[in-house]
C-alpha positions in Angstrom: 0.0 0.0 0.0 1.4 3.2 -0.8 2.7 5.8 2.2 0.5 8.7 2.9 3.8 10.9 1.3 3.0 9.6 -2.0 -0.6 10.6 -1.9 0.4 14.2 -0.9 2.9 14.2 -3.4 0.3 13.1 -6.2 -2.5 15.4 -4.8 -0.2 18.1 -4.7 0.9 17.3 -8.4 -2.4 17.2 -9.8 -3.6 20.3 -7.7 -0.9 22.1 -9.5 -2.1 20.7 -12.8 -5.4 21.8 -12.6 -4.5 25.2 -12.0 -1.7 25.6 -14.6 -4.5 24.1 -17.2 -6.9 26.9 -15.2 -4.6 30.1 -16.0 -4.1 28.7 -19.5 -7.4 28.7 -20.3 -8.1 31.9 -18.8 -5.6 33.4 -20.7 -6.5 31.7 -24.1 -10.1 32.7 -24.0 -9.6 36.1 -22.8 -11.0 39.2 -24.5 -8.5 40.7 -26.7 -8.9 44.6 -26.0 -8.4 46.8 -28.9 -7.1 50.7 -28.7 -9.4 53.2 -29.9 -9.8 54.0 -33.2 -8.5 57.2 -34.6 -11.4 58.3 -36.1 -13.4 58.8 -33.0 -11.0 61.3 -31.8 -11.0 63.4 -35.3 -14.9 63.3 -35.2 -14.7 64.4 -31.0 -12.2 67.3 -32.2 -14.8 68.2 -35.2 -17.7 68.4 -32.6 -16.1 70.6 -30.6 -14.8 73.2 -33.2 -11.8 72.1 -34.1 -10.7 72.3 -38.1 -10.9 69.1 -39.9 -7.5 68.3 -40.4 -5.7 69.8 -43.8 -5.3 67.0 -46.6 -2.1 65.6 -46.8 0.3 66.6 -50.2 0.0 64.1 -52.9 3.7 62.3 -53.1 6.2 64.0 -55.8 6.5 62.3 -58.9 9.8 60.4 -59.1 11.6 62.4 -61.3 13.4 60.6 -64.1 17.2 60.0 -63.9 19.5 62.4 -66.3 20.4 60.5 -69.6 24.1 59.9 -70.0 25.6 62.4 -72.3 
């Protein structure tokens, strides 16, 4: 018959199981909060008075390299 150690020892093992798998699940299935969105702040600016923000330049043109003489 096994000593009252080695019942300890496995309780205490699968104790320790159960809450390892516990904090993985809870991490696994938890909510994944995302930031706010940009846009709600330029519309919260725009309802209190603020200019809408200027348009940003189009990009240059890459101009085309010099031909070789």
């Amino acid at each position: 018959m096994s000593s009252p150690f080695r019942k300890n020892l496995l309780w205490s093992f699968v104790a320790h199981l159960g809450l390892l798998l516990a904090v993985g699940l809870a991490v696994a299935f938890a909510p994944v909060r995302k930031p706010p969105e940009t846009v709600q702040w330029m519309d919260l600016a725009s309802d209190l008075g603020a200019p809408p923000p200027a348009p940003s330049p189009a990009p240059a043109e890459p101009s085309s390299p010099p031909e070789p003489p």
